[in-house]
N, C-alpha and C positions, 0 to 999 in steps of 0.2 A: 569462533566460526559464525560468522554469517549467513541466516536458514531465509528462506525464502520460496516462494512458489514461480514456475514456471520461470519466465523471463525476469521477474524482479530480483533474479539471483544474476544476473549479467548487467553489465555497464550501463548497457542505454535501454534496458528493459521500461526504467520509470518514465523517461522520454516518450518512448515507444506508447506507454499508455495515456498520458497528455496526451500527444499526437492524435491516440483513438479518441479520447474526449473533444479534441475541437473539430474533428472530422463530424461526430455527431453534431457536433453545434451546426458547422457548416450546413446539413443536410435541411435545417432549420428555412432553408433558404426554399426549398423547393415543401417541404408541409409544415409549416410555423408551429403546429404542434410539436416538432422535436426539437425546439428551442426549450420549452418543460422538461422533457425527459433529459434532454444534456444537461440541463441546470442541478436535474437531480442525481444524474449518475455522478457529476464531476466534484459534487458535494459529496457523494460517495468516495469516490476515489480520491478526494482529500481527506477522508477523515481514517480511511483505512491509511493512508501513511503514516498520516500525524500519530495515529496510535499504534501504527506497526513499528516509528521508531520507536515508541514510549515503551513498546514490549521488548524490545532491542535491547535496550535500556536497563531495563529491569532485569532482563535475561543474563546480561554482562555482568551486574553487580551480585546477580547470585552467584554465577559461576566464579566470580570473585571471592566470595564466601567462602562458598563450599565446592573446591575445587575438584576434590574425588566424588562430586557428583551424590553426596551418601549424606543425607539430613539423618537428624534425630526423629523425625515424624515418623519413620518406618516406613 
C-alpha cells in the first residue's frame, strides 16, 4: 500500500506540486528575489521525492520480510 500525504497520494498530486514550484519561479518575474526562494523550495521538493521514493523503497522490502508486520525487536 502506498502512504502518502495529502495530494501525493492521487495521480497528478506530484504534477500538481511542480506546477506550484514554477508558478513560484514565474513570480520571480515581478520581485527577482523569488527566483531564490523558488531555487530553494524546488530543491526542496526534489529531494523530499527522491527520499520519499527511497522510503518506499525500503518500506516494500520490509513488508517483504516480515509480512505480519511483527519483528523480533519487540
Amino acid at each position: 500500500m502506498r502512504r502518502g500525504l495529502g495530494l501525493l497520494r492521487r495521480r497528478g498530486g506530484v504534477l500538481l506540486g511542480w506546477l506550484v514550484q514554477l508558478l513560484t519561479l514565474a513570480t520571480a518575474v515581478v520581485l527577482p528575489a523569488m527566483a531564490i526562494v523558488a531555487l530553494i523550495f524546488a530543491g526542496l521538493w526534489w529531494m523530499c521525492l527522491a527520499q520519499g521514493a527511497k522510503i518506499d523503497a525500503i518500506r516494500a522490502q520490509w513488508e517483504r520480510d516480515d509480512p505480519t508486520g511483527l519483528s523480533s525487536e519487540g
